[in-house]
VEXFI-254597 format. One record per residue: chain; x, y, z of N, C-alpha, C, O in turn; residue in three letters. Coordinates in Angstrom, 3 decimals. Each point is the difference from the previous one (the first is absolute). Last residue first. Layout:
N
kette,n.u,n.v,n.w,ca.u,ca.v,ca.w,c.u,c.v,c.w,o.u,o.v,o.w,rest
A,X,Y,Z,X,Y,Z,X,Y,Z,X,Y,Z,ALA
...
This chain:
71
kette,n.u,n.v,n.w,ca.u,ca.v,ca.w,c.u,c.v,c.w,o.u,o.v,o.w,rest
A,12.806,1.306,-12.158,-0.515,0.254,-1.145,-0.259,0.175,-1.061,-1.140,0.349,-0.307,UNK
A,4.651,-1.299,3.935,-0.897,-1.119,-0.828,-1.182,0.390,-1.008,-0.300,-0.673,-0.985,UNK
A,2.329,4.367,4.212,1.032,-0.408,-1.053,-0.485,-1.841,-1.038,0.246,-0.204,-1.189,UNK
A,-2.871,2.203,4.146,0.083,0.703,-1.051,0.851,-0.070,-1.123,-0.044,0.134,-1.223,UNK
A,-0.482,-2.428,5.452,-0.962,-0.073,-0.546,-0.291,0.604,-1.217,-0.896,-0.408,-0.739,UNK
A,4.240,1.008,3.772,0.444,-1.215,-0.464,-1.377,-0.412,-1.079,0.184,-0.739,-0.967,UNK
A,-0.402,4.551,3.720,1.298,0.168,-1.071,0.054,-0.962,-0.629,0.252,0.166,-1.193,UNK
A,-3.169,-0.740,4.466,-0.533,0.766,-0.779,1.165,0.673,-1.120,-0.330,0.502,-1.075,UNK
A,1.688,-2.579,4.841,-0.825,-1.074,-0.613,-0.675,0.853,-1.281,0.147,-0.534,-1.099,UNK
A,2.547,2.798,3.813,0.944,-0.932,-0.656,-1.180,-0.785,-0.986,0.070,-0.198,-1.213,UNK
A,-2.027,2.758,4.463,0.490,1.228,-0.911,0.555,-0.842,-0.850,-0.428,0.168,-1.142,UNK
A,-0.990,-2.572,5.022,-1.342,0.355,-0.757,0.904,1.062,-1.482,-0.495,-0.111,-1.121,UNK
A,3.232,-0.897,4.335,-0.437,-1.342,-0.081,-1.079,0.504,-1.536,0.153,-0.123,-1.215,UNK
A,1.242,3.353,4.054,0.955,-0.391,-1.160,-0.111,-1.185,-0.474,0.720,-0.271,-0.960,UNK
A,-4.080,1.398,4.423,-0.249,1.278,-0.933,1.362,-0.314,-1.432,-0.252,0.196,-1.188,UNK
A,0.419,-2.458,4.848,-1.533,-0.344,-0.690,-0.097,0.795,-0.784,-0.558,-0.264,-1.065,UNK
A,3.903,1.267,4.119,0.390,-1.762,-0.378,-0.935,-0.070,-1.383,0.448,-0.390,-1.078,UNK
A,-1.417,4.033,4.011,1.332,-0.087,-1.286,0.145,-1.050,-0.215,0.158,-0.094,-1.217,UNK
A,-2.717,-0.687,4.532,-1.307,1.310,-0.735,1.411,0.131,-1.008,-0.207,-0.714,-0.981,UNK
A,1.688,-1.443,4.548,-0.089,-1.043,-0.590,-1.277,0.750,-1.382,-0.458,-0.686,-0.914,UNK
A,2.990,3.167,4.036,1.020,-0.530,-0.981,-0.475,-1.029,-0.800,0.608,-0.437,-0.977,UNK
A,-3.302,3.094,4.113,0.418,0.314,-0.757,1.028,-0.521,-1.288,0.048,0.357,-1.177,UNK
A,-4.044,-2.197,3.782,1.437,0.257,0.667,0.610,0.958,-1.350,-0.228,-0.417,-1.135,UNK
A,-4.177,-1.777,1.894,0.155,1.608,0.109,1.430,0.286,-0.054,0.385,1.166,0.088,UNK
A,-1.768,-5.669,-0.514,-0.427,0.490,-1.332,0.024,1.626,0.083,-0.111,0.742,-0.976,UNK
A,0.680,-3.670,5.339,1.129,-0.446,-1.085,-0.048,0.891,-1.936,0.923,0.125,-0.805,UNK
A,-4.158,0.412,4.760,0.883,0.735,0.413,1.262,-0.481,-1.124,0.780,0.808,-0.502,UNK
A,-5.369,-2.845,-0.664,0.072,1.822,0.173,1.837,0.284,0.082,0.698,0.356,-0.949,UNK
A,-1.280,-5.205,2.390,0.021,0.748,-1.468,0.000,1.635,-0.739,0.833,0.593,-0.686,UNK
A,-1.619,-2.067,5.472,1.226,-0.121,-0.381,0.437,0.181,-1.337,0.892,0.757,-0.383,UNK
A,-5.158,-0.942,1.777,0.530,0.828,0.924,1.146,0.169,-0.844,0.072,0.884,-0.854,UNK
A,-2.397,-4.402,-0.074,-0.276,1.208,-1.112,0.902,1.018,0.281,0.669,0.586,-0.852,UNK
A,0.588,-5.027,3.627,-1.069,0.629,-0.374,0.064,1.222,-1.271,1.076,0.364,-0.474,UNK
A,1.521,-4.787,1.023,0.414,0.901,0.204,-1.215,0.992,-0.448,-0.290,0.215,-1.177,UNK
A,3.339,-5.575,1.063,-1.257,0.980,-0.042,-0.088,0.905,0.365,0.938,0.074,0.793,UNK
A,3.165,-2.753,-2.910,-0.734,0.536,1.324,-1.347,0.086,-0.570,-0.347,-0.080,-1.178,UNK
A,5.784,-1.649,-0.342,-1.580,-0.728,-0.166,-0.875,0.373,1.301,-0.016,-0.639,1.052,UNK
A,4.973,1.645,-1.671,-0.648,0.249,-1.459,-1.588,-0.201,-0.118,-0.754,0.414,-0.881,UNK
A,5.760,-0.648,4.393,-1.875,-0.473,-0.319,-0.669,0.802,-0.964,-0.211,1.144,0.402,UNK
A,4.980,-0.506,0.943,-0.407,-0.886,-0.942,-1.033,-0.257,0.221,-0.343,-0.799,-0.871,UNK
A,2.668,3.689,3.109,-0.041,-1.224,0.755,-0.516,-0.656,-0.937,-0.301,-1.111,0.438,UNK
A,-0.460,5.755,-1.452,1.227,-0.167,0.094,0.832,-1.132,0.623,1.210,0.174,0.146,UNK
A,-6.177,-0.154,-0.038,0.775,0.136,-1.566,1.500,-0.174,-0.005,0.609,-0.958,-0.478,UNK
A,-3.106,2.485,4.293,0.020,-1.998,-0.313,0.329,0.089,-1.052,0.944,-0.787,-0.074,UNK
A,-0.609,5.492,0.836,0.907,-1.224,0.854,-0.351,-1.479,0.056,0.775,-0.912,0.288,UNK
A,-3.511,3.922,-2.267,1.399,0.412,-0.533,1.012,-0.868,0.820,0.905,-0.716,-0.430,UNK
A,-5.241,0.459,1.425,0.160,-0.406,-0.644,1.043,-0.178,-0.898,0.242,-0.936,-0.763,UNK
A,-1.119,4.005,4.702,0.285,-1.533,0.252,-0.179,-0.876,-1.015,0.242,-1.121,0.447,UNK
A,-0.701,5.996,-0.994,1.297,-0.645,0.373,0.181,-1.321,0.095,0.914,-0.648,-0.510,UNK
A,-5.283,2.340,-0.568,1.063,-0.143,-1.115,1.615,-0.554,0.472,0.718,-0.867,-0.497,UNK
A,-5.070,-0.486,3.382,0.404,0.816,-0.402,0.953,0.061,-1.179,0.505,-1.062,-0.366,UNK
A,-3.067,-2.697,2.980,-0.638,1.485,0.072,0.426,0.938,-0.608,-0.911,0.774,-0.294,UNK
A,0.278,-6.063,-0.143,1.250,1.170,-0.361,-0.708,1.344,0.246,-0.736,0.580,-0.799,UNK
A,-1.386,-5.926,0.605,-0.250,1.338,1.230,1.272,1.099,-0.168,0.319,0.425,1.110,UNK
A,1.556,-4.950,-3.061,-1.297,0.711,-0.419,-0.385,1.123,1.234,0.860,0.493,0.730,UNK
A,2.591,-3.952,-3.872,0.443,1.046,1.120,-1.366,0.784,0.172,-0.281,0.831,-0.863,UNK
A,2.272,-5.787,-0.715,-0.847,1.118,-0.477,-0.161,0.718,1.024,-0.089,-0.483,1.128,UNK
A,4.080,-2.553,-3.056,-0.781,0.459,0.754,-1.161,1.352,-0.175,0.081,1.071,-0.601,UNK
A,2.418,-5.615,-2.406,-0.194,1.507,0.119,-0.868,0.635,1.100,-1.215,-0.010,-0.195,UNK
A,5.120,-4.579,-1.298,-1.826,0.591,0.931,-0.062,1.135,-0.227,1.058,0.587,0.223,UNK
A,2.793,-3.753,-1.665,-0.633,1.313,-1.354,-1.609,0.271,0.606,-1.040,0.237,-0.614,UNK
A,5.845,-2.044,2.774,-1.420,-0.480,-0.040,0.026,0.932,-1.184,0.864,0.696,-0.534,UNK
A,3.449,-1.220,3.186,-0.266,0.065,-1.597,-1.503,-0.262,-0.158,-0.039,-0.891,-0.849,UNK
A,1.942,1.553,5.171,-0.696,-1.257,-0.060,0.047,-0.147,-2.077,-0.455,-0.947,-0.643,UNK
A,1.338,5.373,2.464,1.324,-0.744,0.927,-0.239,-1.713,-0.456,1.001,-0.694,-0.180,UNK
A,-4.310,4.243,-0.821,0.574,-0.072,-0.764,1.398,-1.073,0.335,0.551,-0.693,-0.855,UNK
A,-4.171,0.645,3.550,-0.840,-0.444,-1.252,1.209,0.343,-0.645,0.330,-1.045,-0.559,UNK
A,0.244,2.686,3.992,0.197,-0.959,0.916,-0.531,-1.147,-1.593,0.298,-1.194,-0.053,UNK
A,-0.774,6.023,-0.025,1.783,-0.619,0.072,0.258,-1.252,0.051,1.064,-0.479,-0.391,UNK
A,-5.967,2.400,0.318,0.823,-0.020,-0.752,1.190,-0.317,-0.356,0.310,-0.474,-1.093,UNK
A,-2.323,0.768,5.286,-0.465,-1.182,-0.698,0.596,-0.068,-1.399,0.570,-1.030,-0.359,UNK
């Protein structure tokens, strides 16, 4: 539906909902859908991932540099 919305130049955003899992969200993503729902379930598993726990952690370290350095 997505292709068929980008091929048409529309600006519809499909909403992608019932997503059981991390993979399969990784892959409507990678198809451009951007716009889901998505139980707690899934959240947990997206916030344990490791790369995304560093993401947060240099996110959080920069900001707090940047905070000091304005001080």
């Amino acid at each position: 539906m997505q292709d068929i919305a980008n091929g048409m130049n529309s600006s519809i955003r499909i909403l992608a909902a019932s997503i059981r899992n991390v993979k399969s969200m990784g892959g409507l993503m990678a198809h451009g859908l951007d716009t889901s729902t998505f139980s707690p379930d899934i959240v947990r598993d997206l916030f344990s991932e490791e790369l995304t726990i560093c993401a947060a952690e240099d996110f959080e370290a920069q900001l707090n540099v940047a905070a000091q350095t304005i001080a």
